[in-house]
C-alpha positions in Angstrom: 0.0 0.0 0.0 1.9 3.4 -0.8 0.6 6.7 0.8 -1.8 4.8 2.3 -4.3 5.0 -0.7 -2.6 3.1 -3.7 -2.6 -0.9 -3.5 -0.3 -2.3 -5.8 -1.2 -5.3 -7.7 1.7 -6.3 -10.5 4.2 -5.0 -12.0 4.1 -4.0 -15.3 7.2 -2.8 -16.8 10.6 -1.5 -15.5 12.6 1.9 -17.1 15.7 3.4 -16.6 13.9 6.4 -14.4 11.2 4.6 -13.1 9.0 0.8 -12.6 5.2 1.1 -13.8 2.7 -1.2 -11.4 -1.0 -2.3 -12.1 -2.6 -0.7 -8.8 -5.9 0.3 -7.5 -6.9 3.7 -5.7 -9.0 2.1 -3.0 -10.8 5.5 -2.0 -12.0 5.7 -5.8 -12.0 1.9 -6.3 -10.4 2.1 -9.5 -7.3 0.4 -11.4 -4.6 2.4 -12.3 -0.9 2.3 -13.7 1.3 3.5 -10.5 5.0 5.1 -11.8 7.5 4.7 -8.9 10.9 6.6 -9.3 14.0 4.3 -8.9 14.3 5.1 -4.5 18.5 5.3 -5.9 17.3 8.6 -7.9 15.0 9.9 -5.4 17.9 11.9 -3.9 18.8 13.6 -7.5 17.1 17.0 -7.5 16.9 17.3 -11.1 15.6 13.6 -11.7 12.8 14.4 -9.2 12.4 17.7 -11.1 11.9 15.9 -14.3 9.4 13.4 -12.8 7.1 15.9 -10.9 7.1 17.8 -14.1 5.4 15.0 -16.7 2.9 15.4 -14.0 2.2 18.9 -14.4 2.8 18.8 -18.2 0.8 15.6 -18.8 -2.0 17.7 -16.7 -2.3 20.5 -18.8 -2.9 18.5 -21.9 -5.9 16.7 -21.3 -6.3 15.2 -24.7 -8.0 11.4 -25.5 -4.8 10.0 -26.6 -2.7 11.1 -24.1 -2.3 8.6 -20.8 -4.0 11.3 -18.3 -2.6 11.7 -15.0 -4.5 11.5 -11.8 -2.2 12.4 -8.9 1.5 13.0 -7.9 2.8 12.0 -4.6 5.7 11.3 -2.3 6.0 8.8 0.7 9.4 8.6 2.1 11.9 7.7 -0.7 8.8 7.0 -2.7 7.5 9.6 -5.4 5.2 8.5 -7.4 2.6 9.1 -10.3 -0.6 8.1 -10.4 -1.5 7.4 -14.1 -4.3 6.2 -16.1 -4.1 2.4 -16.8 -4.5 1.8 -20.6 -5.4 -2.4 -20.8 -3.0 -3.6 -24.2 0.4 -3.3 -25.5 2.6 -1.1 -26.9 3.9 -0.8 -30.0 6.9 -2.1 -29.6 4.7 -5.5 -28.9 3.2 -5.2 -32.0 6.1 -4.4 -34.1 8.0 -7.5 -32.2 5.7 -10.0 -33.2 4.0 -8.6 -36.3 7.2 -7.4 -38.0 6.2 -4.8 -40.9 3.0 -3.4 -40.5 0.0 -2.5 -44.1 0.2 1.0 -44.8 -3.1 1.0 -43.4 -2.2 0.4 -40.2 0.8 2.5 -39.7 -1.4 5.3 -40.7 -3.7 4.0 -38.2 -1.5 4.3 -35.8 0.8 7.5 -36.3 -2.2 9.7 -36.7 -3.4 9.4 -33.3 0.0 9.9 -31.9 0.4 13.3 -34.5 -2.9 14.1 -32.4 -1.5 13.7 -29.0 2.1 15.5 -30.2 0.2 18.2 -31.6 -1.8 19.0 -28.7 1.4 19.3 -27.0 3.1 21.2 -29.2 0.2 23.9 -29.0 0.7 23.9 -25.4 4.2 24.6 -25.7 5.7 21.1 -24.9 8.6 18.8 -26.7 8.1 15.4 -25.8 12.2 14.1 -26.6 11.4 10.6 -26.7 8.9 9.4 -29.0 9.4 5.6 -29.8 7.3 2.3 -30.1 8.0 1.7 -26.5 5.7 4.8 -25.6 3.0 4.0 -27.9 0.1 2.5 -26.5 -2.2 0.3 -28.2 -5.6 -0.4 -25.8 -7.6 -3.6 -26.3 -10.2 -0.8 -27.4 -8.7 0.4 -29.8 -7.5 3.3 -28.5 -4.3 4.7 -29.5 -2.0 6.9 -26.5 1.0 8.6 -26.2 2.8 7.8 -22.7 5.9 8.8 -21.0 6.3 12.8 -21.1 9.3 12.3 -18.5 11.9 13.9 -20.9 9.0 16.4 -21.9 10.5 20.2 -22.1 8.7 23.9 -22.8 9.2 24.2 -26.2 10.9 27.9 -25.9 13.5 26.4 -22.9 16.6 25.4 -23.3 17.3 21.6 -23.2 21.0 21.1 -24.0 22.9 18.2 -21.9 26.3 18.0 -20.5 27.9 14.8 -21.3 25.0 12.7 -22.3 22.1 13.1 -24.7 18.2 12.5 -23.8 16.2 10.3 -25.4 16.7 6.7 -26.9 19.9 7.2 -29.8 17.7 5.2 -32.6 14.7 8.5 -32.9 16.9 11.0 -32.0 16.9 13.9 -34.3 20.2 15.0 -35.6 20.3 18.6 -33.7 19.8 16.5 -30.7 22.9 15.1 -31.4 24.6 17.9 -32.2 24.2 20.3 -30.0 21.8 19.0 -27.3 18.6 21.0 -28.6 15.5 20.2 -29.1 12.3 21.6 -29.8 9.0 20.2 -31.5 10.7 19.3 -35.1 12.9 17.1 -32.9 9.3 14.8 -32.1 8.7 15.1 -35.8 11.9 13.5 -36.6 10.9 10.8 -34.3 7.5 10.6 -35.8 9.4 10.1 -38.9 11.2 6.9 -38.3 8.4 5.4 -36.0 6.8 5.1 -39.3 9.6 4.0 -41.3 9.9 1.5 -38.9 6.0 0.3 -39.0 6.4 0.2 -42.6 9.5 -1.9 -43.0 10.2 -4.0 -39.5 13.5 -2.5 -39.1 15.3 0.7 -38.2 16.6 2.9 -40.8 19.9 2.9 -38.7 21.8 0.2 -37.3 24.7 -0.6 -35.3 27.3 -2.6 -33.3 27.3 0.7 -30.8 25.3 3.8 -30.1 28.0 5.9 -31.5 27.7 4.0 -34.5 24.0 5.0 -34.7 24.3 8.4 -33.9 26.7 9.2 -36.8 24.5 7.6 -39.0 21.8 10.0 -38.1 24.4 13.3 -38.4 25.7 11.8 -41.4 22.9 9.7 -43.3 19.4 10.2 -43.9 16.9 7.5 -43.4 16.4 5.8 -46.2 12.6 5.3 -48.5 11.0 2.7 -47.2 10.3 1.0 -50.4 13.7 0.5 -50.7 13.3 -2.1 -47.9 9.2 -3.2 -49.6 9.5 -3.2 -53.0 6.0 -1.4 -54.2 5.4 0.6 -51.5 3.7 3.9 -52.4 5.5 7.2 -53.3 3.5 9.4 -50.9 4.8 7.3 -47.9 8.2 7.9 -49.2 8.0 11.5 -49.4 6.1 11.2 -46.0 9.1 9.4 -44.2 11.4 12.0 -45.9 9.7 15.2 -44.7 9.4 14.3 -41.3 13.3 12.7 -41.1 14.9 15.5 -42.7 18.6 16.2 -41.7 17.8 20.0 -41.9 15.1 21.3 -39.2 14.2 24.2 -41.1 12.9 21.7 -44.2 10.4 19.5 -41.7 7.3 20.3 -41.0 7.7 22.5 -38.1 5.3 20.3 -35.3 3.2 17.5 -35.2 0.0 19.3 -36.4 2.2 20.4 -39.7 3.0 16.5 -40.4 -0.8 15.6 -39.5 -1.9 17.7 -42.4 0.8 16.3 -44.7 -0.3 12.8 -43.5 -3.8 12.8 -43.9 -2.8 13.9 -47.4 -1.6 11.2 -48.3 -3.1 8.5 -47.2 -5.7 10.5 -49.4 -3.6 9.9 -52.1 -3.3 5.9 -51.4 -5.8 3.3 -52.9 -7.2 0.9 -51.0 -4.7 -2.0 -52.7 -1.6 0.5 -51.8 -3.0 0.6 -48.2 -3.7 -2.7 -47.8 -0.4 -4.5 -49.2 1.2 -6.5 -47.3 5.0 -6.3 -46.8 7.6 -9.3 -47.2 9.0 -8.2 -43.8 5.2 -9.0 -42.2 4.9 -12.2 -40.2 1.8 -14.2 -39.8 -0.5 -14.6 -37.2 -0.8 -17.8 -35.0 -3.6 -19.2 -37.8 -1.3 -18.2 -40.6 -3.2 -15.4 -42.1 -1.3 -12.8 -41.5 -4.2 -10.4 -42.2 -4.3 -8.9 -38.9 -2.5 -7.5 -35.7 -3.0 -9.8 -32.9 -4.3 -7.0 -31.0 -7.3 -6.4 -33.8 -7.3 -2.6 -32.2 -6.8 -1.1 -35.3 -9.8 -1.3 -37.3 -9.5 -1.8 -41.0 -11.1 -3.7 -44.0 -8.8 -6.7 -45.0 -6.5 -6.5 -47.2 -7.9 -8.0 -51.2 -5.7 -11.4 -51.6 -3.2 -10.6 -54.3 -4.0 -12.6 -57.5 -2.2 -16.3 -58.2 1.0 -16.3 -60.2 -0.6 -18.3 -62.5 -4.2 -16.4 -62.7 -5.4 -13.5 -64.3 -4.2 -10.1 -64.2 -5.9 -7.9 -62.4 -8.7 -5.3 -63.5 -6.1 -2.4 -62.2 -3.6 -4.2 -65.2 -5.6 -2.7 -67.9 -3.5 -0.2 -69.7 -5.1 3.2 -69.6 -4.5 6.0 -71.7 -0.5 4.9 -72.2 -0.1 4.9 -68.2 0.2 1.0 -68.6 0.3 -1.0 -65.1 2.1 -4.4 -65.5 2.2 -7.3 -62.7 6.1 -8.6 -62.7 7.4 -11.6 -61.1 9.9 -11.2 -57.9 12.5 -13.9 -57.3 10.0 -15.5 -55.0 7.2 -16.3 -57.0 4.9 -13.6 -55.3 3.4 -10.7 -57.5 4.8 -7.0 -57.6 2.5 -4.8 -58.8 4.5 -1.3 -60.5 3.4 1.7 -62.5 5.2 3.0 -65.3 4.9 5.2 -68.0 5.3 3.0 -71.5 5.8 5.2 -74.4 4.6 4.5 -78.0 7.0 2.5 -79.4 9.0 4.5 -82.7 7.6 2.9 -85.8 9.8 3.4 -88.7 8.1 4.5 -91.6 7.8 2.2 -94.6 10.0 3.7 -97.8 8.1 5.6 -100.0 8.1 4.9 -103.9 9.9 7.6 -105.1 7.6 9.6 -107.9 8.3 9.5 -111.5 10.4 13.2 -113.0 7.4 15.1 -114.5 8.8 16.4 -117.2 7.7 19.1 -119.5 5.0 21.6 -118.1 5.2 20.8 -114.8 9.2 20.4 -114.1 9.1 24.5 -114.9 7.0 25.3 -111.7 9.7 23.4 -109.5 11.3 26.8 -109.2 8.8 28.9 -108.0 7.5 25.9 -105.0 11.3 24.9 -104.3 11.4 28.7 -102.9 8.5 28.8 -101.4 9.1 25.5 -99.4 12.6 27.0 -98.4 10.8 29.7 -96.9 8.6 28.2 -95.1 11.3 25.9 -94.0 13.2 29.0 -92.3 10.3 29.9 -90.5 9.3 27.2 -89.0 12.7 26.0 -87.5 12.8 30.0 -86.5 9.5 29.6 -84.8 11.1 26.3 -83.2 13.7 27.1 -82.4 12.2 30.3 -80.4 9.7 28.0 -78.7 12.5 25.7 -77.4 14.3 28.3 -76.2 12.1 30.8 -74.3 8.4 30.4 -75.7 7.5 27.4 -73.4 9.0 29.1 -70.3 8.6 32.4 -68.3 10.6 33.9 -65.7 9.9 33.5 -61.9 8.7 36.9 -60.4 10.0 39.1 -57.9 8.3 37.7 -54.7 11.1 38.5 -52.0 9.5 40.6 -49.2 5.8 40.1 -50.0 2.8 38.4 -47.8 2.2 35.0 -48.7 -1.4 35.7 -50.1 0.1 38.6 -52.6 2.8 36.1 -53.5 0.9 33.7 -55.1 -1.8 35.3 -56.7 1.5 36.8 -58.7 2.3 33.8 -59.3 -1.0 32.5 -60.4 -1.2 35.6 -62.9 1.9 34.6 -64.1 0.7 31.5 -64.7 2.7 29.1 -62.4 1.6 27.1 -59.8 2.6 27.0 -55.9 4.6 23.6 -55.4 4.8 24.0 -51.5 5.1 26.5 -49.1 8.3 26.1 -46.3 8.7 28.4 -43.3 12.0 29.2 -42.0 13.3 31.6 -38.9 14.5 35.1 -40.3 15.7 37.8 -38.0 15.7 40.3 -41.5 12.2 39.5 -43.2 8.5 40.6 -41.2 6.7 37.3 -40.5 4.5 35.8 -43.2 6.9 37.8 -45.9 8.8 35.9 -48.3 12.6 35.2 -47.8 13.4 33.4 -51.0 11.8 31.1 -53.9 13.1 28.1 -55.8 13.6 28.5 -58.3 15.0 31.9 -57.5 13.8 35.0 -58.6 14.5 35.6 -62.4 15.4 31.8 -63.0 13.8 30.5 -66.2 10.8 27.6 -65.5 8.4 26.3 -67.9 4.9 28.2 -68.3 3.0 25.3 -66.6 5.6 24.8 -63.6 5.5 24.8 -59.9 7.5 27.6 -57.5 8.5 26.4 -53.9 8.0 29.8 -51.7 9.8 29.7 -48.6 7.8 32.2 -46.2 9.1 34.1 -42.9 8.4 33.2 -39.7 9.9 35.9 -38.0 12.6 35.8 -35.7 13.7 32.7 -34.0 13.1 34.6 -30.2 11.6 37.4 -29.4 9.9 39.6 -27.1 6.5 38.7 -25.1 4.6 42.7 -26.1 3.1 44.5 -23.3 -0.2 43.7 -23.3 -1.8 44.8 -19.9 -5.0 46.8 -20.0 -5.6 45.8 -23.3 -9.0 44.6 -24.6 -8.7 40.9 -25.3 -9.2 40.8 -28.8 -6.6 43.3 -29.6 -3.9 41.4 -27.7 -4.4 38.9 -29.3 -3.6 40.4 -32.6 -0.5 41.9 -30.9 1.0 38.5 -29.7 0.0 37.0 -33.4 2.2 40.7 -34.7 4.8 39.6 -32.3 5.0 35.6 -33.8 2.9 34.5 -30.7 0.0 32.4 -30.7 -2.8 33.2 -28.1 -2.6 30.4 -25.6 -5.6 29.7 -22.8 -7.5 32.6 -20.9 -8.4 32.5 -17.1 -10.3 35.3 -15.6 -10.5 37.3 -12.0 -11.3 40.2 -10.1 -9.2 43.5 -10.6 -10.5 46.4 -9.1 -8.1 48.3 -11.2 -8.5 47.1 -14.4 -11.4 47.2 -17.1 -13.7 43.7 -17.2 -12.8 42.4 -20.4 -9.0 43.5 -20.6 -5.8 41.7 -19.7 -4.5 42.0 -16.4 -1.1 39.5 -17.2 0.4 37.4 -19.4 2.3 34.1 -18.7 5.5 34.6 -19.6 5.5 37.8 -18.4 5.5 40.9 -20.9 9.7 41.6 -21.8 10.2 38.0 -21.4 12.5 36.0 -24.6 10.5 33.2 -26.1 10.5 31.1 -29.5 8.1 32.5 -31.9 4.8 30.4 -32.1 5.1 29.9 -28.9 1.4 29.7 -26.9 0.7 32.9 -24.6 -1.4 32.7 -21.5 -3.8 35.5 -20.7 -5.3 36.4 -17.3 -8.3 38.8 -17.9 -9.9 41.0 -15.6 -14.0 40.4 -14.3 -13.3 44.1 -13.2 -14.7 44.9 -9.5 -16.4 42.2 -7.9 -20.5 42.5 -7.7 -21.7 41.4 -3.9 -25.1 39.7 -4.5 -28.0 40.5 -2.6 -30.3 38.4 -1.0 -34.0 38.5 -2.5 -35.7 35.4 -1.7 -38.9 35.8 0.0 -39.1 39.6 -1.8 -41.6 40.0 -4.9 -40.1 39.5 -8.2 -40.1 43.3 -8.9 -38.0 44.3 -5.9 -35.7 41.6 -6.0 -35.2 42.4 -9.9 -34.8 46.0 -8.6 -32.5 45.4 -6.0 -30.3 42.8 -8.3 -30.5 45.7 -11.4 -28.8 48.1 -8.9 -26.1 45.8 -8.1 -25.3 46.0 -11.6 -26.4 42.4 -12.2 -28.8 40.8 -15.1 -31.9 39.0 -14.0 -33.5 36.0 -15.8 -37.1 34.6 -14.0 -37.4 31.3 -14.5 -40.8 30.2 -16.0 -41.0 27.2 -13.7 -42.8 27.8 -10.3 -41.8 25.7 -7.1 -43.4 24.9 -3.9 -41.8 26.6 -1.3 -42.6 27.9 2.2 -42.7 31.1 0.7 -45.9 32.8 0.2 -47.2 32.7 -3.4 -45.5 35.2 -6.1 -42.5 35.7 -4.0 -38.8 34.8 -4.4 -38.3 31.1 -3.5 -34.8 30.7 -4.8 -31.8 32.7 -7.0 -28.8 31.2 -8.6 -26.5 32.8 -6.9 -26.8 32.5 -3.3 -26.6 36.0 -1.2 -23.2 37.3 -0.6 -21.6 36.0 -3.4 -19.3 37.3 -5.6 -20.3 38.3 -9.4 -18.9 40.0 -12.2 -20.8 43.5 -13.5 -23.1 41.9 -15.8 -22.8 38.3 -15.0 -26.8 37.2 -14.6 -28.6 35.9 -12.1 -31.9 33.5 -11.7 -34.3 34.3 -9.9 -37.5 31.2 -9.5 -40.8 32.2 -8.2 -43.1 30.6 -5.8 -46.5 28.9 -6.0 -46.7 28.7 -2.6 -46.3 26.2 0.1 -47.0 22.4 -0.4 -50.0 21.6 2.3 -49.1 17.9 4.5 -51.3 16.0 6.4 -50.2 16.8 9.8 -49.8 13.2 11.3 -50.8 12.5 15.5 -48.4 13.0 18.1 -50.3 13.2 21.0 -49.7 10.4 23.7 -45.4 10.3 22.5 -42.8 11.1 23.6 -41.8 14.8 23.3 -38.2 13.6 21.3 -40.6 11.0 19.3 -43.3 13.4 17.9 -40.4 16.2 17.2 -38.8 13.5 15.1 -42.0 12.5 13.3 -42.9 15.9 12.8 -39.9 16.7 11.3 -39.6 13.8 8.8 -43.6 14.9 7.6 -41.8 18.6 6.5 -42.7 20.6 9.9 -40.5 22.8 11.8 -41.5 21.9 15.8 -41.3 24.2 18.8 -41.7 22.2 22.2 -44.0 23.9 24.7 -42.7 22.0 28.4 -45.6 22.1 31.4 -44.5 23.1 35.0 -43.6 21.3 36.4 -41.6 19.0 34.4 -43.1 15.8 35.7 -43.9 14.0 32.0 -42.3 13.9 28.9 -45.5 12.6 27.2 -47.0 15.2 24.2 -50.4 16.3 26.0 -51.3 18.4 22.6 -50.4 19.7 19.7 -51.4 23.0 17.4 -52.9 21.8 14.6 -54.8 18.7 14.9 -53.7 15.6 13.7 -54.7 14.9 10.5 -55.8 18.9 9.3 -53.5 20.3 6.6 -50.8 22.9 7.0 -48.3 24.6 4.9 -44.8 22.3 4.5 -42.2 23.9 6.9 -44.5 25.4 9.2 -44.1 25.5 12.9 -45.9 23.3 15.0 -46.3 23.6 18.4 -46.4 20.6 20.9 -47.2 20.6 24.7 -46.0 18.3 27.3 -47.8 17.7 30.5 -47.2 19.3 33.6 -48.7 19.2 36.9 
């Protein structure tokens, strides 16, 4: 039993930082995952740090597929988190026994965890140490990112001395290389997660962990489909974006790579999704359709055709995009697509025509220089269109918004190709820094412009925002690079309801740009409510009105002790305190509910209070002198007559 609340059950798994336990809370009689801290680390300050702060970060997230956290604790050289308990495996599990995973299911997978990374990453958090291990699959369904112990605020500082944090095989290069991280370093991750679900293996192996981590500095992780033959273009370019050697060319947080993800599995057919890799490995009855978890739900996969069969309908050449099946050394089919073009048929030799002699042979003269001329013309006119008719030249679109940028390009008649965003201490945010191809460069009319768009500087100042009106500050901390984060409210006397009293961090303070401001805003001076029940409806609206409050009558009567008409309840009880403005309910009485009044004479005085009482009565005890019996001689109302619910009822007792 730990703190005298948890029971521990099992273990579950055992870390370098920490061992997990299946417990129970037995004041809430529910099962929960229990994270002790190693008692040897428990002395550290900054290994305590670290694990008191996935609590609070964890906290503050609050997202589905997150593992929530329930409670942080000490007891002796015990500290502890209380954690949700999420009934499954992880994906490492899967990955172990499954090998390669369908396209499908990867997807299936790294969405949710984009999701959970995302929300985050909006909050301001890096997670450092995305891998399979920390993936948890529920026998739901449900998919959940665990383990925020290496989790770091995105705009601090996280370099190391001596040792890097994190596991070597998903750590980004930067990490490596100077100790950094912020959220790109979780996309990087992201990034060979998935390479790993589609292929088995990591992109990067080794006989040591230095070996790996020059292979990440030096190497970049490799297409999946070089590793499964077939495998789809999109999730090619997918794995490249997110493992990028450059941080400036990934997408810049989880959310970024959501959106490119959901694009293409857009892109994907339902036989790309659904192919099987040679690196997948069967399921105990063989068919290798399905994790042995069955939490990801998904249509299975159409068998691929026999060797000896038919081609498929998808075979049929279309249009000269011809798609043609191919045997692999194994006997299995490999389905490719490749452009065929019409083959070169050589002409068959013309007869040559008989010499016209006589009247004809004189106009050869006359058509031999008119063919010439024509001739010069036309390679002219060729020779022109090779060489600058079929292009155009790439505008001037350094130092203009994004918007502006490509409706000039549009006019121009080029297409956008993709947009990247880059730090740039020179250029206003949302400006353009530079194109490719670069300004003036010859492209084709029809061709595609990368536009590489500001983001402002890398740090910068938190504005001054109090006293502000919360609308406008939060167009000043978007000016400033800044994204409005959450909003609290309170009372401040000295500033205006509706404007900012404080920002978290603090106005003057150096952050990363995009980073999430909080914003405490003022209820202005506090409103001390009045107490109406029992008045009429028009005094106590009166009486609320001059307190600066907003009245709302219910149009549901009650039963109340109060008289008919009157007040027999408001919202918000008397004394309490409001905002100017903030409204207030006021339900009306239809009088009081009349109850039998029940016999009490003959009892005991304690007896007939008590059953008095329990009928809805108040009771007021009239004693005879002397004292000499306890026994109820009378009582006010008779027994059995009606009165109003919580009236007073008087009983006597006998005397002398």
């Amino acid at each position: 039993m730990l703190d005298g609340r948890y029971r521990v059950d099992a273990r579950i798994a055992v870390g370098g930082m920490a061992t997990v336990y299946r417990a129970v809370d037995t004041r809430l009689d529910r099962v929960l995952a229990l994270k002790v801290m190693h008692p040897g680390l428990a002395a550290d300050a900054s290994f305590v740090e670290r694990f008191i702060r996935e609590a609070k970060s964890v906290a503050r997230l609050a997202h589905p597929n997150v593992v929530g956290v329930f409670d942080q604790g000490a007891q002796d050289q015990y500290v502890y988190l209380a954690m949700e308990y999420v009934a499954g495996c992880t994906l490492r599990d899967v990955l172990r026994e499954r090998g390669a995973l369908q396209p499908r299911a990867a997807l299936d997978i790294l969405e949710p965890v984009l999701a959970a990374l995302g929300a985050a990453h909006r909050a301001g958090f890096v997670h450092r140490d995305m891998k399979p291990e920390n993936v948890l699959i529920g026998d739901d369904g449900r998919v959940k990112v665990a383990d925020f112990g290496l989790v770091r605020a995105v705009d601090s500082v996280t370099s190391t001395t001596g040792s890097v944090l994190g596991t070597v095989s998903y750590l980004a290069p930067e990490q490596i290389e100077h100790g950094t991280a912020d959220t790109r370093a979780d996309v990087y991750a992201c990034g060979v997660v998935l390479y790993e679900m589609l292929t088995g293996a990591k992109p990067h192996v080794g006989d040591t962990p230095a070996q790996i981590l020059y292979a990440h500095l030096h190497e970049g992780v490799p297409a999946p489909s070089a590793a499964v033959p077939g495998l789809a273009l999109e999730l090619d370019e997918l794995v490249a974006s997110a493992t990028a050697r450059n941080p400036e060319v990934r997408p810049h947080d989880a959310v970024a790579l959501l959106a490119e993800t959901l694009t293409a599995r857009s892109a994907l057919g339902e036989a790309q999704l659904d192919a099987v890799p040679p690196g997948a490995r069967p399921t105990a009855d063989g068919s290798g359709a399905e994790d042995r978890t069955s939490v990801i739900p998904r249509a299975l996969p159409t068998p691929l055709p026999p060797v000896s069969g038919a081609l498929p309908a998808d075979a049929v050449p279309d249009q000269g995009a011809h798609r043609t099946t191919r045997l692999r050394t194994d006997g299995s089919v490999n389905r490719t697509s490749r452009l065929i073009m019409p083959q070169r048929v050589e002409d068959e030799p013309e007869q040559r025509p008989r010499r016209v002699r006589g009247r004809l042979a004189n106009r050869r003269g006359p058509v031999a220089v008119v063919a010439a001329l024509l001739l010069i013309l036309g390679v002219g006119a060729g020779v022109w269109y090779i060489n600058s008719g079929q292009f155009t030249r790439v505008p001037a679109l350094i130092g203009q918004s994004e918007d502006a940028a490509k409706k000039k390009l549009s006019d121009a008649g080029l297409d956008v190709k993709k947009v990247d965003r880059q730090f740039s201490d020179t250029v206003e945010r949302g400006q353009v820094v530079s194109t490719d191809p670069a300004t003036g460069a010859r492209i084709r009319g029809n061709g595609a412009v990368t536009l590489v768009v500001s983001r402002g500087p890398e740090t910068a100042q938190v504005p001054k925002l109090d006293g502000m009106p919360l609308d406008r500050a939060k167009d000043e901390l978007r000016k400033a690079g800044f994204a409005p984060g959450d909003t609290s409210s309170e009372f401040d006397d000295g500033v205006a309801q509706g404007s900012v009293i404080r920002t978290d961090p603090a106005a003057g303070i150096k952050r990363h740009t995009d980073t999430a401001v909080s914003l405490v805003i003022s209820k202005g001076a506090p409103v001390d409510v009045p107490g109406v029940v029992g008045d009429s409806v028009a005094d106590a609206t009166a009486a609320l009105q001059d307190a600066g409050l907003k009245v709302t009558v219910s149009p549901d009567q009650v039963e109340s002790p109060q008289d008919a008409g009157k007040v027999a309840a408001q919202s918000a009880a008397e004394h309490a305190r409001l905002a100017q403005g903030d409204s207030v309910t006021l339900t009306v009485s239809k009088g009081p509910r009349m109850v039998t009044v029940p016999k009490v004479t003959g009892e005991k005085a304690s007896d007939a209070q008590r059953d008095l009482e329990k009928a809805g009565f108040k009771v007021k005890v009239d004693r005879g002198f002397p004292f000499l019996s306890d026994e109820v001689s009378g009582q006010s109302v008779a027994a059995g007559a009606q009165a109003p619910e919580g009236s007073t009822i008087t009983i006597t007792t006998k005397g002398l």
